[in-house]
Biotite code that builds the C-alpha atoms (Angstrom):
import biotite.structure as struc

atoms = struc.array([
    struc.Atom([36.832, 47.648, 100.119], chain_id="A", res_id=1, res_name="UNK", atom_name="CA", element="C"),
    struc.Atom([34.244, 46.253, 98.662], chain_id="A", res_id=2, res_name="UNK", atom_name="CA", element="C"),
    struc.Atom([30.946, 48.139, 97.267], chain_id="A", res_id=3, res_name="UNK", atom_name="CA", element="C"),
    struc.Atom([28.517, 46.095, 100.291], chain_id="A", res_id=4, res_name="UNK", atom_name="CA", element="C"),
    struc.Atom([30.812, 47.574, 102.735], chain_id="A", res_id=5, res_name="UNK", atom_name="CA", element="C"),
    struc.Atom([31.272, 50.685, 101.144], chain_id="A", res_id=6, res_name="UNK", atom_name="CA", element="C"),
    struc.Atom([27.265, 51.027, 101.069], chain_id="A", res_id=7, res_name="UNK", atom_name="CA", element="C"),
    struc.Atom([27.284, 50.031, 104.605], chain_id="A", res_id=8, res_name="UNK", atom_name="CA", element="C"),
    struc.Atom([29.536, 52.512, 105.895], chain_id="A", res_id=9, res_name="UNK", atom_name="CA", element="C"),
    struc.Atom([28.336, 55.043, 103.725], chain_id="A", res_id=10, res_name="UNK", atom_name="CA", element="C"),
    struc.Atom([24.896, 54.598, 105.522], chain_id="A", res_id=11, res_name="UNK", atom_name="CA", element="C"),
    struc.Atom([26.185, 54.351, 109.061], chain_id="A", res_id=12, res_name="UNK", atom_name="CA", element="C"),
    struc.Atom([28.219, 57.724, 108.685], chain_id="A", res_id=13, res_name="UNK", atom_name="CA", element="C"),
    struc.Atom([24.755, 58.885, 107.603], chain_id="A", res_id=14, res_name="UNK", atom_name="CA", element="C"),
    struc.Atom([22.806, 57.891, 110.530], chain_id="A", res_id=15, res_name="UNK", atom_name="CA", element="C"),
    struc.Atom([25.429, 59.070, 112.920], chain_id="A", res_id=16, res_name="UNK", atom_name="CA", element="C"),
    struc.Atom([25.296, 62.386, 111.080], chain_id="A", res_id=17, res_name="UNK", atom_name="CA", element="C"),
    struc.Atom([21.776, 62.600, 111.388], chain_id="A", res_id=18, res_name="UNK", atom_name="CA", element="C"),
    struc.Atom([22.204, 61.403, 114.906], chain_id="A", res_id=19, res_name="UNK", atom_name="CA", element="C"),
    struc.Atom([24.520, 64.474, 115.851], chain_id="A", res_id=20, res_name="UNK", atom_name="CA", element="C"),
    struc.Atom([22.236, 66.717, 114.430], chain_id="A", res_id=21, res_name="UNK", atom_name="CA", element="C"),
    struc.Atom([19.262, 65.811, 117.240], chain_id="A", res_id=22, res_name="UNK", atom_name="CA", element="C"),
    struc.Atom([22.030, 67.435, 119.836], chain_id="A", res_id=23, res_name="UNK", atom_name="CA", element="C"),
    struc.Atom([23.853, 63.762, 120.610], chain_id="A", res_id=24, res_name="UNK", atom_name="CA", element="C"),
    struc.Atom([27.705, 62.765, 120.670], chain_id="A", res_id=25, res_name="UNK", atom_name="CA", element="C"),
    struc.Atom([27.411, 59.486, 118.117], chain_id="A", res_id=26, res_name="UNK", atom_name="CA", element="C"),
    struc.Atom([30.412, 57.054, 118.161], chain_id="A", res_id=27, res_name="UNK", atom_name="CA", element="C"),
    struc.Atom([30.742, 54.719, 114.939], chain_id="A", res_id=28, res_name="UNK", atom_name="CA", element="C"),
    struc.Atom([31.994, 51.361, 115.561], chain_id="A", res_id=29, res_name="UNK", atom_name="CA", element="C"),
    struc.Atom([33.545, 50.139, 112.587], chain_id="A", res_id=30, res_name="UNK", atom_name="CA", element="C"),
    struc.Atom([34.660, 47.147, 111.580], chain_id="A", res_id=31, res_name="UNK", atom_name="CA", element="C"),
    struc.Atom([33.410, 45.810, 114.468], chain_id="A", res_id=32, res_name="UNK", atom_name="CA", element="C"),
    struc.Atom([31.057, 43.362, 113.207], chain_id="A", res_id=33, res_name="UNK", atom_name="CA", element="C"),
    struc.Atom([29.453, 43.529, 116.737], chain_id="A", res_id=34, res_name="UNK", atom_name="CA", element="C"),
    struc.Atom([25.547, 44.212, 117.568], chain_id="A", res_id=35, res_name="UNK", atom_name="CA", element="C"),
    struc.Atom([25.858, 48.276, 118.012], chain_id="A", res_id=36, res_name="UNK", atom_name="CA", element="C"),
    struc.Atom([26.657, 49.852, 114.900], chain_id="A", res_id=37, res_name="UNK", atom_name="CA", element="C"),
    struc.Atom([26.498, 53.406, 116.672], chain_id="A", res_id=38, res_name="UNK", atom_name="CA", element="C"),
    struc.Atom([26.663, 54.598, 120.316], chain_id="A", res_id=39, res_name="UNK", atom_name="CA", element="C"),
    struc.Atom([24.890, 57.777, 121.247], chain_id="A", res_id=40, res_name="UNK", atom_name="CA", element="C"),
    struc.Atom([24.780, 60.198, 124.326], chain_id="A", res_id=41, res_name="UNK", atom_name="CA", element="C"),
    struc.Atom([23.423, 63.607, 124.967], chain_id="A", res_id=42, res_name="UNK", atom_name="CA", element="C"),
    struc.Atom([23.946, 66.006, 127.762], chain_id="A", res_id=43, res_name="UNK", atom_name="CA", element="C"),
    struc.Atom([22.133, 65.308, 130.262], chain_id="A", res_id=44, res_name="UNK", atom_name="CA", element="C"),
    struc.Atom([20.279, 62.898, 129.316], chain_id="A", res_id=45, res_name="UNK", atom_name="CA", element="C"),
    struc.Atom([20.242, 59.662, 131.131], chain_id="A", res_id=46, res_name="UNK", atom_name="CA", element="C"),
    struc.Atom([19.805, 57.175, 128.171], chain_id="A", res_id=47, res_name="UNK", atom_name="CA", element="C"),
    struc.Atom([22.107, 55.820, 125.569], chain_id="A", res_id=48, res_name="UNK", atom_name="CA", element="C"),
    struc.Atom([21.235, 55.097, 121.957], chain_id="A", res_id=49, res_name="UNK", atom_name="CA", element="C"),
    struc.Atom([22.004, 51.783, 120.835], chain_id="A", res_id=50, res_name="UNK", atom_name="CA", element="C"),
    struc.Atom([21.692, 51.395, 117.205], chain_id="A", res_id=51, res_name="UNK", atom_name="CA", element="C"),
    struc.Atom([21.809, 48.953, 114.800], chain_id="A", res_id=52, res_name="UNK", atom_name="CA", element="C"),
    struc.Atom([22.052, 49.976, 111.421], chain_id="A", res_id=53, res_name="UNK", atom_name="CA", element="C"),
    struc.Atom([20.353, 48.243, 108.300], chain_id="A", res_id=54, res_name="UNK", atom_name="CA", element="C"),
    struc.Atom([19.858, 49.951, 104.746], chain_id="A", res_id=55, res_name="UNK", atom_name="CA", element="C"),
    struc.Atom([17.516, 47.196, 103.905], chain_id="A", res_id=56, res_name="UNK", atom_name="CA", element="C"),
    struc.Atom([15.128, 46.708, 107.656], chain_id="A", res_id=57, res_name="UNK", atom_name="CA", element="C"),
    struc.Atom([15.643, 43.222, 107.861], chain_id="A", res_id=58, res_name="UNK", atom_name="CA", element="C"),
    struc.Atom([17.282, 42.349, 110.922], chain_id="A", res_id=59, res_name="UNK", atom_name="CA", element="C"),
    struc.Atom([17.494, 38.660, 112.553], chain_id="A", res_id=60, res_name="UNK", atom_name="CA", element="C"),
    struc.Atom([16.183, 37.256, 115.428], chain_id="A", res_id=61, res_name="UNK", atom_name="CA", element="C"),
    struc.Atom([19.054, 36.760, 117.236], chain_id="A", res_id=62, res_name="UNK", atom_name="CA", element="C"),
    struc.Atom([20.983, 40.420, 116.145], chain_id="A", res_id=63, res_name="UNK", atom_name="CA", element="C"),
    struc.Atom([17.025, 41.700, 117.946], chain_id="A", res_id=64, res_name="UNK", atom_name="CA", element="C"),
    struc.Atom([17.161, 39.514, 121.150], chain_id="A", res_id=65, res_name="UNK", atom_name="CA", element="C"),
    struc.Atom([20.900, 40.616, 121.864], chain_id="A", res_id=66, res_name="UNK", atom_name="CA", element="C"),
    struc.Atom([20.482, 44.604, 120.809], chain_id="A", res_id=67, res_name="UNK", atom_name="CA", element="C"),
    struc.Atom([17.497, 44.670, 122.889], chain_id="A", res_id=68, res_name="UNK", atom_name="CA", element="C"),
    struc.Atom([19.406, 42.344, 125.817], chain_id="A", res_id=69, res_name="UNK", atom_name="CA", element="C"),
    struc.Atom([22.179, 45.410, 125.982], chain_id="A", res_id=70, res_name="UNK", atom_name="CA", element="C"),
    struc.Atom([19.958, 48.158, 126.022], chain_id="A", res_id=71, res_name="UNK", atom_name="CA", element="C"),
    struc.Atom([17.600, 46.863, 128.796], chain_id="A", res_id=72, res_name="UNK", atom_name="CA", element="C"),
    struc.Atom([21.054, 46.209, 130.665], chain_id="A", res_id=73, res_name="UNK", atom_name="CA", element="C"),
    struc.Atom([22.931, 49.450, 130.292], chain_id="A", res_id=74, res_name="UNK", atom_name="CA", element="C"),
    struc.Atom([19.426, 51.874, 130.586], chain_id="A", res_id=75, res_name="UNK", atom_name="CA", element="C"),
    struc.Atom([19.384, 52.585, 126.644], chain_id="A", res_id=76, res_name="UNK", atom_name="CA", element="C"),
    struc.Atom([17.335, 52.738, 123.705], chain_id="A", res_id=77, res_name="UNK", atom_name="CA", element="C"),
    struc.Atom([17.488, 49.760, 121.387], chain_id="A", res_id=78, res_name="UNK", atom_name="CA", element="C"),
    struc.Atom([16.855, 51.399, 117.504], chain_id="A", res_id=79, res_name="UNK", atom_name="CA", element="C"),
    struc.Atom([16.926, 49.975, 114.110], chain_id="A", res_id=80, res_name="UNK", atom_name="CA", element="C"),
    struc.Atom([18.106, 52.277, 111.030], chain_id="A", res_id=81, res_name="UNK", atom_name="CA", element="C"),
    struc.Atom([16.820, 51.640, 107.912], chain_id="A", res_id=82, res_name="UNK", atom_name="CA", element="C"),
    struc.Atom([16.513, 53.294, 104.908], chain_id="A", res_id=83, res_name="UNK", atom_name="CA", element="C"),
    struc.Atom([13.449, 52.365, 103.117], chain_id="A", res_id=84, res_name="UNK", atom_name="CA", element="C"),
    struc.Atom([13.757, 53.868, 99.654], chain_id="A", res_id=85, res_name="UNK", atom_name="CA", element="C"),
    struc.Atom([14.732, 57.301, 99.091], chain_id="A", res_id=86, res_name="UNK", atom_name="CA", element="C"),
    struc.Atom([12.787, 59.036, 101.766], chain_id="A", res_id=87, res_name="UNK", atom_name="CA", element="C"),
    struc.Atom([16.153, 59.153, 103.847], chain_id="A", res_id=88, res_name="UNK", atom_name="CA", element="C"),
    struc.Atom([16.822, 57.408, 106.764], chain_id="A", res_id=89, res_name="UNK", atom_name="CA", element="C"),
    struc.Atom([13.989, 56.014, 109.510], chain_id="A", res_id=90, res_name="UNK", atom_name="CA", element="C"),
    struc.Atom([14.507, 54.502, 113.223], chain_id="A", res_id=91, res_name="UNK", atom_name="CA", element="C"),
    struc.Atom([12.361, 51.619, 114.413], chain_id="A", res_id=92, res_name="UNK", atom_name="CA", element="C"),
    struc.Atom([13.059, 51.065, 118.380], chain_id="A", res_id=93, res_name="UNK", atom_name="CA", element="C"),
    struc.Atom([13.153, 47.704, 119.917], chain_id="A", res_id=94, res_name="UNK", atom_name="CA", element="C"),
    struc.Atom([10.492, 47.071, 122.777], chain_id="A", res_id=95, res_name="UNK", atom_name="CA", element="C"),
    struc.Atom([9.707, 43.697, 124.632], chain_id="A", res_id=96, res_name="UNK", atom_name="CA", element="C"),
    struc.Atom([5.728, 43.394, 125.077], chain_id="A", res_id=97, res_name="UNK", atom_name="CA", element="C"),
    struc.Atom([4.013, 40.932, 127.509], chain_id="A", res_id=98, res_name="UNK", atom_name="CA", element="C"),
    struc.Atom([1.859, 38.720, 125.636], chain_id="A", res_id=99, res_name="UNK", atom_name="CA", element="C"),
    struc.Atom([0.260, 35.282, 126.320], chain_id="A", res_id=100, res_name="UNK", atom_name="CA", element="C"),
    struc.Atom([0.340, 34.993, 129.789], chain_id="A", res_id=101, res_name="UNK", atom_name="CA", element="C"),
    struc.Atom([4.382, 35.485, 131.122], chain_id="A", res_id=102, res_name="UNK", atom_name="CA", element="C"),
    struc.Atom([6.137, 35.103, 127.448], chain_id="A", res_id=103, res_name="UNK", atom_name="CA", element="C"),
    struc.Atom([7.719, 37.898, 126.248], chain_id="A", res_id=104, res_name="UNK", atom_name="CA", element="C"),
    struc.Atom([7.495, 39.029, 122.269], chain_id="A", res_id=105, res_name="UNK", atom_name="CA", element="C"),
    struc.Atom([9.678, 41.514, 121.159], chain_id="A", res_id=106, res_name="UNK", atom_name="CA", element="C"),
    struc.Atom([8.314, 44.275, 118.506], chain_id="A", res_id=107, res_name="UNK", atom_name="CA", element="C"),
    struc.Atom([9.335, 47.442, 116.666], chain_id="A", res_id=108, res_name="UNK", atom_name="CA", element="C"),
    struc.Atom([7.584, 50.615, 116.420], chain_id="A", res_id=109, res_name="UNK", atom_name="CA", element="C"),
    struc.Atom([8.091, 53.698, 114.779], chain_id="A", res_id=110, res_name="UNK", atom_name="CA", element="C"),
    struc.Atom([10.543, 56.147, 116.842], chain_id="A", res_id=111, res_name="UNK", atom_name="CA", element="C"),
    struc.Atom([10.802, 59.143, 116.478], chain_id="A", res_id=112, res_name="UNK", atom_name="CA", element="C"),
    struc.Atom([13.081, 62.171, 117.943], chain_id="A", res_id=113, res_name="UNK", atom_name="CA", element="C"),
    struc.Atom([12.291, 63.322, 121.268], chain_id="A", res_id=114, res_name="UNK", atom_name="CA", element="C"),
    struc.Atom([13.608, 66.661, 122.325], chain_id="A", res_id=115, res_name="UNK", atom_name="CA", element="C"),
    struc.Atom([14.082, 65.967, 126.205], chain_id="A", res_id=116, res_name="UNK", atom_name="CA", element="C"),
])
């Protein structure tokens, strides 16, 4: 293994972890190399978290368009962890925003837990 992926695992088993303590069942999906690091359900709850998870933030265009694609298919949340320094972990969710007449322009904002 080498140290990048050990980092990167290391940091997804965090998320989940951190996940499954805000009451949700979080599913890994290593090695994958696919767009949803982490798969998330609660009890009765009718959305899914999709996540996507980044030490750095910097996610591309295309890894966006297609995380937020799934999510708006299968009912979800689209969310981006990131770890930005040693503050711990934070989640930016994916949202599509109507701009400029009919195109749509995808953004992040700050997301955080919500109990229901």
């Amino acid at each position: 293994m080498t140290t990048r992926y050990q980092q990167g695992y290391a940091f997804e088993n965090r998320v989940k972890a951190d996940i499954q303590r805000h009451g949700y069942y979080a599913v890994r999906s290593g090695g994958s190399k696919g767009i949803v690091d982490i798969l998330a359900v609660r009890e009765h709850s009718p959305r899914i978290l999709m996540v996507q998870c980044k030490r750095k933030g910097a996610i591309s265009r295309e890894e966006w368009n297609e995380l937020l694609r799934s999510a708006e298919l299968y009912g979800g949340h689209a969310l981006m962890a990131y770890m930005p320094g040693a503050r711990g972990i934070e989640y930016r969710g994916l949202v599509t925003e109507r701009a400029h007449g009919d195109s749509v322009e995808a953004c992040s904002v700050k997301w955080e837990w919500n109990p229901k």
